[in-house]
RODO-2510 file (C-alpha; in nm, 4 decimals, decimal comma):
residues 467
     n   res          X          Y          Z
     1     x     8,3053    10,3684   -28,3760
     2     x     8,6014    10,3963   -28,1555
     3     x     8,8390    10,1222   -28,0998
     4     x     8,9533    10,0120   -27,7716
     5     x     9,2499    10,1559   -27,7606
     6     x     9,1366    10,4734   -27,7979
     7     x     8,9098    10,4718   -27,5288
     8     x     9,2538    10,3449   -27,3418
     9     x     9,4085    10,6404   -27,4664
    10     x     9,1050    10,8846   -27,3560
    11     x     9,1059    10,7464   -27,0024
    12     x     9,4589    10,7498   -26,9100
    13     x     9,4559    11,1479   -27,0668
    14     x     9,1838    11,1833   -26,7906
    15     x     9,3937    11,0213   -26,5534
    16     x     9,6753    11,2023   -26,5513
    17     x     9,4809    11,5210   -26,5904
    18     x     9,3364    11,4596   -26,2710
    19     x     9,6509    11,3845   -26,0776
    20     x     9,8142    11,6928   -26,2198
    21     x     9,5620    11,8869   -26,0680
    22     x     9,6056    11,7683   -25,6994
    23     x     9,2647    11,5522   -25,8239
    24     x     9,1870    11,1607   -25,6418
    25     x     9,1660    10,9016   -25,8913
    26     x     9,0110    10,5597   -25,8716
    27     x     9,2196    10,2599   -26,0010
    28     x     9,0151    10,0836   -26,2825
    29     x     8,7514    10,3807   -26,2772
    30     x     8,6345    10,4869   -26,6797
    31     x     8,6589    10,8840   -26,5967
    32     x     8,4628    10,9425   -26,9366
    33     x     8,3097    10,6860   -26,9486
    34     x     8,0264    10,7211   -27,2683
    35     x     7,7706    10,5746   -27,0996
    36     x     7,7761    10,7965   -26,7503
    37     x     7,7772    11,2052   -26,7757
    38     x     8,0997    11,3693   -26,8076
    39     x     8,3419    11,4823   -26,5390
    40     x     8,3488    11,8121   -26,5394
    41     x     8,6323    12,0285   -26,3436
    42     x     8,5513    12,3317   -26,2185
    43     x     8,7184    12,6202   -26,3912
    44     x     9,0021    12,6937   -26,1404
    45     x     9,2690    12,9177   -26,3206
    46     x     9,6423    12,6821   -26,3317
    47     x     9,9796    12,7923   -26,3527
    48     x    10,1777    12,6704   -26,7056
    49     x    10,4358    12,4111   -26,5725
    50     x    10,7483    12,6117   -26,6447
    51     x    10,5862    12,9371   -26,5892
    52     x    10,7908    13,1411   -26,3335
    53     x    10,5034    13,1900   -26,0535
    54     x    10,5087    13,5694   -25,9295
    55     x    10,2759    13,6217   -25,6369
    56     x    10,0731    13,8821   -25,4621
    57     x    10,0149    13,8011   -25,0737
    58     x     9,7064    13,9363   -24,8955
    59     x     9,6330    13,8989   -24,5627
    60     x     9,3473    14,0593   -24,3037
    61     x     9,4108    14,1090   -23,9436
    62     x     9,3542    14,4216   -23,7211
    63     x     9,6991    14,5029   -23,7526
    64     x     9,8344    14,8371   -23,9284
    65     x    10,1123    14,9001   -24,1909
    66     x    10,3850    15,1059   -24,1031
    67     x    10,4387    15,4431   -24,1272
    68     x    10,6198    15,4073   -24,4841
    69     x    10,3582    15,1493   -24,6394
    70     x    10,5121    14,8657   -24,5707
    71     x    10,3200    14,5436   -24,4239
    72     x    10,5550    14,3924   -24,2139
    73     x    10,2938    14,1475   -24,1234
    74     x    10,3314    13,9261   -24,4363
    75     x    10,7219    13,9269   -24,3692
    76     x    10,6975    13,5728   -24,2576
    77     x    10,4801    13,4774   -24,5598
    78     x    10,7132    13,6111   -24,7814
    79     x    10,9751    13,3904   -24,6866
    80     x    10,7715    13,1196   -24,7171
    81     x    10,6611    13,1922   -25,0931
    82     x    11,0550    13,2706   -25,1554
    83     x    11,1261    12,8804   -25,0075
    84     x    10,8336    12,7571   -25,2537
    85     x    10,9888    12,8854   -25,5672
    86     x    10,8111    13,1882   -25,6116
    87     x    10,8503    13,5679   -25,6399
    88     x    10,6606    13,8164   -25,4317
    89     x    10,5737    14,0620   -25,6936
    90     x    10,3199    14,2609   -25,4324
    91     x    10,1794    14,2988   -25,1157
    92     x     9,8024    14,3787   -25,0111
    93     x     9,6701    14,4052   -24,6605
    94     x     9,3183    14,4623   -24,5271
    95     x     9,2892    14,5764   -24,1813
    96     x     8,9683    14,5139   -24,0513
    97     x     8,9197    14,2432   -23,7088
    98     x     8,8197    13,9076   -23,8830
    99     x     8,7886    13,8029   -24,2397
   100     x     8,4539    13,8182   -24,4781
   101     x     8,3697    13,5224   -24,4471
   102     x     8,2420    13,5079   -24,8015
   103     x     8,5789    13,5649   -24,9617
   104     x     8,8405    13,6408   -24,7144
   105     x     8,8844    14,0503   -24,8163
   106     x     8,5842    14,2698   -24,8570
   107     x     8,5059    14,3316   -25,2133
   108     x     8,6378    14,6631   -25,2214
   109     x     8,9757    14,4973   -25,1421
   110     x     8,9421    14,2298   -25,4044
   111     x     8,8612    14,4724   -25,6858
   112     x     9,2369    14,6870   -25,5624
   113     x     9,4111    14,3152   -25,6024
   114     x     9,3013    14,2118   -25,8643
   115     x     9,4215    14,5499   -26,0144
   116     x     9,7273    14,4825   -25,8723
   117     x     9,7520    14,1770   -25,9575
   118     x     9,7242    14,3139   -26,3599
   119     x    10,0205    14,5941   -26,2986
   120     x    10,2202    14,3277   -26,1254
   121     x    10,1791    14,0474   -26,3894
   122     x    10,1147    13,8188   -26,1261
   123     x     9,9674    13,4809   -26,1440
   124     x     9,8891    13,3319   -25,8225
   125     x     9,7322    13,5350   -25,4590
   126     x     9,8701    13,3842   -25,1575
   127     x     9,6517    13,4427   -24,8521
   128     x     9,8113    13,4844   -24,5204
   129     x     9,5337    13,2404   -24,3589
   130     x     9,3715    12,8856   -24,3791
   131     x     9,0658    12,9537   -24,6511
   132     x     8,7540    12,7694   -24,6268
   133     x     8,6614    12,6147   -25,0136
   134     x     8,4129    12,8873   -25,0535
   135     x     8,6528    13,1737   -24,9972
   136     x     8,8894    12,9890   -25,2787
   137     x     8,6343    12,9699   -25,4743
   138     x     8,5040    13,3453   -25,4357
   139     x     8,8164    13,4743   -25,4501
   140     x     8,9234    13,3012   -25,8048
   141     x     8,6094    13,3952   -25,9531
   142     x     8,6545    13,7697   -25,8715
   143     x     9,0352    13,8065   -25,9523
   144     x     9,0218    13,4988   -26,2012
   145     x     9,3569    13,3160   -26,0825
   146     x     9,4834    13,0697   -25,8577
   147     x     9,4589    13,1309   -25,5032
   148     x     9,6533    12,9540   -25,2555
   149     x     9,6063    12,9692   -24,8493
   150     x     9,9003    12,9621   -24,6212
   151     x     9,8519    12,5670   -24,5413
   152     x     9,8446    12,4649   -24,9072
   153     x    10,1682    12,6641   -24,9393
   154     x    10,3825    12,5101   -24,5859
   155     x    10,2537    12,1705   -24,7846
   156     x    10,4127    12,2367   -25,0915
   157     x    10,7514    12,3329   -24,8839
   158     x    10,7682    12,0036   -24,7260
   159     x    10,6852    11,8054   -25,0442
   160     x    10,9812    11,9877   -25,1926
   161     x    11,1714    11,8825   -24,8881
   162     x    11,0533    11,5332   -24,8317
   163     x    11,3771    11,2978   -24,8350
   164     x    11,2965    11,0180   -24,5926
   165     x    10,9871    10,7426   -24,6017
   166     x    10,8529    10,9130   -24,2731
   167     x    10,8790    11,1875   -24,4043
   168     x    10,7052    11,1250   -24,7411
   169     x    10,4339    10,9758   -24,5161
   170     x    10,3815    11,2630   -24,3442
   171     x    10,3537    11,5198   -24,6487
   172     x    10,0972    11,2974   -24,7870
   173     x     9,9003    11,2473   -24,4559
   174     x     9,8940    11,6377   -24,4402
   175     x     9,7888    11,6737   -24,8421
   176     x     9,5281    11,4034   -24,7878
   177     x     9,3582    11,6384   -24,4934
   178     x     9,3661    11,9261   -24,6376
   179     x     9,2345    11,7881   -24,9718
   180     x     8,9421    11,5921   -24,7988
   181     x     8,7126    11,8891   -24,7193
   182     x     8,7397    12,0139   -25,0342
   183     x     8,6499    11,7815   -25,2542
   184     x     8,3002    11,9269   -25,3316
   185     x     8,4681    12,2785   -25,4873
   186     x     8,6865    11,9740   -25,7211
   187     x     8,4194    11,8430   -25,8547
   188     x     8,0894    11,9100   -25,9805
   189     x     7,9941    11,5661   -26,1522
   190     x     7,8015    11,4799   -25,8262
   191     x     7,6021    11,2055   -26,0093
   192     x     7,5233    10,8754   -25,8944
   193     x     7,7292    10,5704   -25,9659
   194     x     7,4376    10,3781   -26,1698
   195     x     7,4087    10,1401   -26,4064
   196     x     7,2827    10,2511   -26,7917
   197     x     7,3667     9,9039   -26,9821
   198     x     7,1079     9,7273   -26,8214
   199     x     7,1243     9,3604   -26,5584
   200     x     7,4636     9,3098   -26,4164
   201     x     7,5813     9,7174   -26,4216
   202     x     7,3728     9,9032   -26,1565
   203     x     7,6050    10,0478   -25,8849
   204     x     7,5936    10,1621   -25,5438
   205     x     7,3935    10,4398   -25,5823
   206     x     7,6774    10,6516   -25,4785
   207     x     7,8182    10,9628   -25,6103
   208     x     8,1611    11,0141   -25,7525
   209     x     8,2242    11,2846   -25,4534
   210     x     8,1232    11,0402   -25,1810
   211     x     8,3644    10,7489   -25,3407
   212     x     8,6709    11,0176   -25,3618
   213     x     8,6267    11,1041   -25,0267
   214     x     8,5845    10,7214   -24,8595
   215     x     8,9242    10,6626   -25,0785
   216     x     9,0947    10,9255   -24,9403
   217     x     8,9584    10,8536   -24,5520
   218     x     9,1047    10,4936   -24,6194
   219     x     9,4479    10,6380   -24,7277
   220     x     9,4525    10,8684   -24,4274
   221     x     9,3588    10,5397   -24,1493
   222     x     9,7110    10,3664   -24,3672
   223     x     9,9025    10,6627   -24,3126
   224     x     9,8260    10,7091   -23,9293
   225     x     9,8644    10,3582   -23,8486
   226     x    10,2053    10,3398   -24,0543
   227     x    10,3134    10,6762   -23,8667
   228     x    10,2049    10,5497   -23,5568
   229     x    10,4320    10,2708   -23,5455
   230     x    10,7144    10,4565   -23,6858
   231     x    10,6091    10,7015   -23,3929
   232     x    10,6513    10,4208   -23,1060
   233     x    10,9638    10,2805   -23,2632
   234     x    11,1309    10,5955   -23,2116
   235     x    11,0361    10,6520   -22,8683
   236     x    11,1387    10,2593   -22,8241
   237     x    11,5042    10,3944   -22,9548
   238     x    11,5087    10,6616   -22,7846
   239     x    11,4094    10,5175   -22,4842
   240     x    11,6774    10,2305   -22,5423
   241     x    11,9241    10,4852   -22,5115
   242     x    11,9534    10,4076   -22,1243
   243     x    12,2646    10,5754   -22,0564
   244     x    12,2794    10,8639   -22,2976
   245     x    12,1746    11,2282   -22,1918
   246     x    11,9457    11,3388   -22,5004
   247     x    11,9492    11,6896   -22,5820
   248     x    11,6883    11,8041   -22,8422
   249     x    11,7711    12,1822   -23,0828
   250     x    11,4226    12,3233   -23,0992
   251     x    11,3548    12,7206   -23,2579
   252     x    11,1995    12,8981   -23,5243
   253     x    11,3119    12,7228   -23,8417
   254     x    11,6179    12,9280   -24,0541
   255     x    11,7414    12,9844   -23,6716
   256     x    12,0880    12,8286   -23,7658
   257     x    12,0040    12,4975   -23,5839
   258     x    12,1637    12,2506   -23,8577
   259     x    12,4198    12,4941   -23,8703
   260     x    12,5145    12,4943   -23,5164
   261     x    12,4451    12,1176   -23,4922
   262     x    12,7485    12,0549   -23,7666
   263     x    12,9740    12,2669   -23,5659
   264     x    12,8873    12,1040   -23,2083
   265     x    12,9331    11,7262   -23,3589
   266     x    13,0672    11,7803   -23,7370
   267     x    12,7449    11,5941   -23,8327
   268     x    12,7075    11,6285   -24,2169
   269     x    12,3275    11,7394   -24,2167
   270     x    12,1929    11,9856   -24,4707
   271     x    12,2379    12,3960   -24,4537
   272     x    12,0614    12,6258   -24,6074
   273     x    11,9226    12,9326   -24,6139
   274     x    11,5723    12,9221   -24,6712
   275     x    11,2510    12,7905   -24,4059
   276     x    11,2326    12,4072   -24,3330
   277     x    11,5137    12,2715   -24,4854
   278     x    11,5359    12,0205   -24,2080
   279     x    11,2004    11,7623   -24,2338
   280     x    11,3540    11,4840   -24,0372
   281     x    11,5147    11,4443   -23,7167
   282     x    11,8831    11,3749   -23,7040
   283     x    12,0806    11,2464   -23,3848
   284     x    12,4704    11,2285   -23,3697
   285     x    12,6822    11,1844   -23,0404
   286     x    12,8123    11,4588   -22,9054
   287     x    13,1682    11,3951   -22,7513
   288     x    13,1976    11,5521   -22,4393
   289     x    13,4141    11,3689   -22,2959
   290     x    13,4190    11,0005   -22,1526
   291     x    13,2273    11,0552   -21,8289
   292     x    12,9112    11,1536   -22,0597
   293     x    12,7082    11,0258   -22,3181
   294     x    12,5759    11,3152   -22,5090
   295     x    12,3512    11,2391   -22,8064
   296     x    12,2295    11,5924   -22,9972
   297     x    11,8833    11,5710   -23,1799
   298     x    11,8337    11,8698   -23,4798
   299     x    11,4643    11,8801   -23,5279
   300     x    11,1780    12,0417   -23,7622
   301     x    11,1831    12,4257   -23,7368
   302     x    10,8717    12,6058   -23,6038
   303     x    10,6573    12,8849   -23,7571
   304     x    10,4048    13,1172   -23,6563
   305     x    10,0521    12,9904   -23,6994
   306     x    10,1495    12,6601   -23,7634
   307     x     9,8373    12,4651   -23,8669
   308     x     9,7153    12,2200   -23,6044
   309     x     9,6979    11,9335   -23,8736
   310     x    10,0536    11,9834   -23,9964
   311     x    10,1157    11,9452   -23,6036
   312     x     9,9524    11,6559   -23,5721
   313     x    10,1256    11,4895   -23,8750
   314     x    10,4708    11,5521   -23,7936
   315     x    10,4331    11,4050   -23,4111
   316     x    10,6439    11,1120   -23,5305
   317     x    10,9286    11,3708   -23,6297
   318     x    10,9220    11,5461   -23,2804
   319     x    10,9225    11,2347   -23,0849
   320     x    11,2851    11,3290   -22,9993
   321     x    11,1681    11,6672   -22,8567
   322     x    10,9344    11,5069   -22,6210
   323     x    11,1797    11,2232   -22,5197
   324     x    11,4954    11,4611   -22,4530
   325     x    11,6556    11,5731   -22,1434
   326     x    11,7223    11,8975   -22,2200
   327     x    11,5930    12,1933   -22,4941
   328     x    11,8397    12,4242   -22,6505
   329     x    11,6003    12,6510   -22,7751
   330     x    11,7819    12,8580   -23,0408
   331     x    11,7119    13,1903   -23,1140
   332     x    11,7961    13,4270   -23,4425
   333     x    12,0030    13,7197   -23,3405
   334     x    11,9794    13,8637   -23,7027
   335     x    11,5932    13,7896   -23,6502
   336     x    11,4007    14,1250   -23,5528
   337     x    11,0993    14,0103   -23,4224
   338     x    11,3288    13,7097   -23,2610
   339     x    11,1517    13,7675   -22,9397
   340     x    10,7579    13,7429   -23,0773
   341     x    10,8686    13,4412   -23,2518
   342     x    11,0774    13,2909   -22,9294
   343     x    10,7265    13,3087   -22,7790
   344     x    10,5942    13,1630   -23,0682
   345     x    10,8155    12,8226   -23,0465
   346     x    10,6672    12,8353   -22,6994
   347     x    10,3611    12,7908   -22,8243
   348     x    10,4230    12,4712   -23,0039
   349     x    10,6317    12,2925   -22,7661
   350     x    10,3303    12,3370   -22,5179
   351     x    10,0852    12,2074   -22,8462
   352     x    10,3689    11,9432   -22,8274
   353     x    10,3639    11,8511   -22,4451
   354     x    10,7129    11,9086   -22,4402
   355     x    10,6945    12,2347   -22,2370
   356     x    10,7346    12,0367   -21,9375
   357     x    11,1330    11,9512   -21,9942
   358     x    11,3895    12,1933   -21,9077
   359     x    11,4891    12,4468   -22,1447
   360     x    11,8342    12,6807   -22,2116
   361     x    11,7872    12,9877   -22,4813
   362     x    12,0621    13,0072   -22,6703
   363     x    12,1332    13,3452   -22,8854
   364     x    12,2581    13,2142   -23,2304
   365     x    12,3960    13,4459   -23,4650
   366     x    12,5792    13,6870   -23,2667
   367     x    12,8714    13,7532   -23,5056
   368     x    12,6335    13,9806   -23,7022
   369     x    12,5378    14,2116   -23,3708
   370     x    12,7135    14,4397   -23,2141
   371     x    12,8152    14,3820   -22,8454
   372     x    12,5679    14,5900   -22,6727
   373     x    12,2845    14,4818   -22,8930
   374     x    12,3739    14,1235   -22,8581
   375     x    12,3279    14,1605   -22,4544
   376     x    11,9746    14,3463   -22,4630
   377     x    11,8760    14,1232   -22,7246
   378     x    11,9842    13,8626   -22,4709
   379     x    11,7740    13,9769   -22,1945
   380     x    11,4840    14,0203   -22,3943
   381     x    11,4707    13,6384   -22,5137
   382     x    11,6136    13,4872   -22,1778
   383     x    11,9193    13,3782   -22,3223
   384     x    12,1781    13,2282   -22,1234
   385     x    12,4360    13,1490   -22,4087
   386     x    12,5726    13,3925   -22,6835
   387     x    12,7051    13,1913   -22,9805
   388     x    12,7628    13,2375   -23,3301
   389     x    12,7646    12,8743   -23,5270
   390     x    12,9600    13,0056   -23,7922
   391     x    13,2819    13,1890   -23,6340
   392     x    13,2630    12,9195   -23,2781
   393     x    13,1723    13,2223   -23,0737
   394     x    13,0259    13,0835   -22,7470
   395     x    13,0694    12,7276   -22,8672
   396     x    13,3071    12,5803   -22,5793
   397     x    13,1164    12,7437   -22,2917
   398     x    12,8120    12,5870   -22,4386
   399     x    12,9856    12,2437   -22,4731
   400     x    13,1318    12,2673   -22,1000
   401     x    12,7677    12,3662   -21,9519
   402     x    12,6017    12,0762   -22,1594
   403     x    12,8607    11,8379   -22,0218
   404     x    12,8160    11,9369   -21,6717
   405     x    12,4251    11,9315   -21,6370
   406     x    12,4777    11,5624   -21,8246
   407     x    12,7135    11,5097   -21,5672
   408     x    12,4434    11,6178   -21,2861
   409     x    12,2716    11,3309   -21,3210
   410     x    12,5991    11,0478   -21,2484
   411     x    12,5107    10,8313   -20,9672
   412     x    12,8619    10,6831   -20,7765
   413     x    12,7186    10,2818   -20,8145
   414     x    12,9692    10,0112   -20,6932
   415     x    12,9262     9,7007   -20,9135
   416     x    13,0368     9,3457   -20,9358
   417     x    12,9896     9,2490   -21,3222
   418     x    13,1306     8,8816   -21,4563
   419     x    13,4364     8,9321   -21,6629
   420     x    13,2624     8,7001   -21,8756
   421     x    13,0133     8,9933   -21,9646
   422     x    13,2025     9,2099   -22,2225
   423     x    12,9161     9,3655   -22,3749
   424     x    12,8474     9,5079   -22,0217
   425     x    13,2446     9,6296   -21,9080
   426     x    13,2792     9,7508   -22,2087
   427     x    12,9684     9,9702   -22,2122
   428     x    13,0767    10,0645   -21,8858
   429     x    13,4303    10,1752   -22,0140
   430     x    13,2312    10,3983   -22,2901
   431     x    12,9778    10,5668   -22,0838
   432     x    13,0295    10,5406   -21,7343
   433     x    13,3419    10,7400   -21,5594
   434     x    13,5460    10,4886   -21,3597
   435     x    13,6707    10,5581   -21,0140
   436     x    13,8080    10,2183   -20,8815
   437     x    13,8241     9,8922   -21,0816
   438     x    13,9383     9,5163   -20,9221
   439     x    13,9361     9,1531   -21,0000
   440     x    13,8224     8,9072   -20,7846
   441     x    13,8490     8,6000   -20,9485
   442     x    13,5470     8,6047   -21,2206
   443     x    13,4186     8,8988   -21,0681
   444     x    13,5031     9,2773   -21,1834
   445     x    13,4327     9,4870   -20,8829
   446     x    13,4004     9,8429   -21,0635
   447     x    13,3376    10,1660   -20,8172
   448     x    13,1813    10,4249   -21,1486
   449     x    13,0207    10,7108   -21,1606
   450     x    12,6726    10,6677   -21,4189
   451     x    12,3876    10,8078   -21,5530
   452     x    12,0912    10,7677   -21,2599
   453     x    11,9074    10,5722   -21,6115
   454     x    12,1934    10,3142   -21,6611
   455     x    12,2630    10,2633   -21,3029
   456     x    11,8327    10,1513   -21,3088
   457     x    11,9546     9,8281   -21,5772
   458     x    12,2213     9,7492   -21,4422
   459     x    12,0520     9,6639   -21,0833
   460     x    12,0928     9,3236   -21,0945
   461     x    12,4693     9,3829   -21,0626
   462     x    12,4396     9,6290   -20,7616
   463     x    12,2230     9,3580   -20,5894
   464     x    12,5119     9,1193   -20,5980
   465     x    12,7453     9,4340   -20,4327
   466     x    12,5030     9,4686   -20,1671
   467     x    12,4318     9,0748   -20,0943
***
């Protein structure tokens, strides 16, 4: 008879099985339990821990390869495997107008991967596309390894990237959804929860499935709420920044947006050369001189076919986008399909409803062009500024124009403020350019030139001025 503490042992094994494999788990559930039928996981091929993943991507779309082979299509992919940690081995591309909607390629297609696959030595297919469970589960029976989809992978990036609580909250929110509908390829205990050991121990009559998935739908409700206040807090802050012009770095991520947000404000934020190394959004004043108040937001970059849940879970991350003044939409000179994926940015900001606020193109990375290619490159994305973030190229004129539009918005204002009220002078003396300043008495009578927004809370002083 087994003691107690073996049992102990057995279930915690179980346990942490199950969370190694992505699996929910239910605190103070027996998952092998003797008296209730096994759990048994379906036989989905995983990776060793420490094994070096090398991975084939195959995609579908009515596109064509090139002329030499290659599939130029799954450029974008590749870089996003590369960010993940692993190591495109091959590439495999069926052109046909939608997916089989069985298993994602035909099975004429699956038979020359999985061949490949065996030359290669890979160990994981990436698929270009969000996969349904069914074309998972199709396509690891026929090639008999792991088989990720393009959302499961852009997860796994931001996981990896994850620094902040928000943003921890956000990677799970997005796991938790894309985990949800496929619980029922998980699993295939789909017994009922029922008691065996007599009065006292019948259960709900549910199955394991349907418990998993009202856990999960309970976690998701906690994260949303959470998010959503974290959400409204930062449009509280940003809309408590009364007097500051808020400009907002949007692009296609590994455009050189942290990079040219150091040298604009020599923030310390993170570079690097590899797709969404930037999860959070980071503000820092931008000195521009005393007239203006300048704050400069570096946001999450944007991808092609960005998932509509992944948008919906970072919101709280672009609230900055939506609340700013200005866009500096930054493009990749070194990039050459820069202007498809221009439009594509588009595309999100409009998901975002931030297409409505004005936007400047800015050409990042000139230093690697060549004059005349910089300018028709120019033209083609609607750039108005040439800059290279690296060697300052650009960087003044782009400083000057910034500080001007900011500048735009001053409103002359003629106030009479107590010089008992320091907090308010002496925000005036920071953001607010003076023109005339006088005591009379207890009064300061200040003639300024301010932001229309600050000019709006400080009304009760321009009352008194026109009493």
């Amino acid at each position: 008879m087994r003691s107690p503490s073996d049992r102990r042992n057995e279930r915690g094994h179980a346990g942490q099985t199950r969370r190694r494999k992505g699996e929910p788990v239910c605190e103070g559930m027996d998952t092998n339990s003797p008296d209730e039928p096994s759990a048994e996981r379906t036989e989905r091929p995983v990776a060793a821990a420490k094994a070096e993943e090398q991975a084939v991507l195959a995609g579908v779309g009515p596109e064509a390869p090139d002329d030499s082979g290659n599939i130029p299509m799954l450029d974008e992919l590749a870089e996003l495997a590369r960010t993940a940690g692993a190591r495109v081995v091959g590439r495999m591309w069926q052109r046909r107008a939608k997916p089989e909607s069985s298993s994602y390629l035909g099975s004429g297609k699956l038979e020359e991967l999985k061949a490949q696959c065996a030359e290669s030595g890979a160990n994981l297919v990436i698929a270009d596309a969000d996969l349904s469970p069914a074309q998972v589960r199709q396509m690891e029976l026929a090639l008999n390894m792991r088989v990720v989809d393009r959302s499961e992978l852009i997860i796994d990036i931001f996981a990896q990237h994850a620094r902040t609580r928000q943003a921890a909250l956000q990677v799970e929110l997005a796991q938790l959804q894309y985990l949800s509908p496929r619980l029922k390829r998980m699993w295939t205990h789909l017994s009922r929860i029922t008691g065996t050991g007599g009065i006292g121990s019948r259960g709900p009559g549910e199955k394991q499935i349907e418990v998993d998935r009202r856990l999960i739908q309970k976690r998701i409700q906690i994260l949303r709420e959470e998010l959503a206040e974290i959400e409204s807090r930062r449009g509280r802050q940003a809309s408590g920044r009364p007097g500051a012009f808020k400009v907002a770095l949007v692009g296609y991520t590994n455009a050189g947006k942290s990079t040219l947000m150091r040298a604009l404000t020599g923030a310390d934020v993170l570079v690097a050369d590899q797709l969404f190394a930037t999860l959070d959004t980071r503000t820092r004043r931008w000195e521009l001189g005393r007239e203006v108040d300048v704050l400069l937001s570096d946001t999450v970059g944007f991808i092609e076919k960005l998932p509509h849940h992944l948008v919906a879970s970072f919101h709280a991350t672009l609230e900055e986008v939506r609340c700013a003044d200005l866009l500096l939409h930054v493009v990749n000179g070194a990039d050459p399909e820069a202007e498809r994926r221009s439009r594509s940015v588009r595309t999100v900001l409009h998901q975002l409803g931030a297409d409505f606020i004005p936007e400047v193109v800015v050409l990042n990375k000139i230093d690697v062009l060549q004059p005349v290619e910089a300018e028709i490159l120019a033209r083609r994305v609607e750039a108005t500024h040439l800059v290279s973030a690296v060697s300052g190229t650009g960087l003044k004129e782009l400083a000057e124009f910034v500080r001007l539009r900011a500048g735009a918005k001053l409103v002359v204002t003629r106030l009479r403020v107590p010089v008992t009220d320091g907090r308010t002078l002496a925000m005036l003396a920071a953001r607010a350019r003076i023109i005339e300043q006088a005591y009379e008495g207890e009064v300061c009578v200040i003639t300024a030139a301010l932001p229309a927004e600050l000019r709006a809370h400080l009304d009760k002083y321009v009352r008194q001025t026109d009493a």
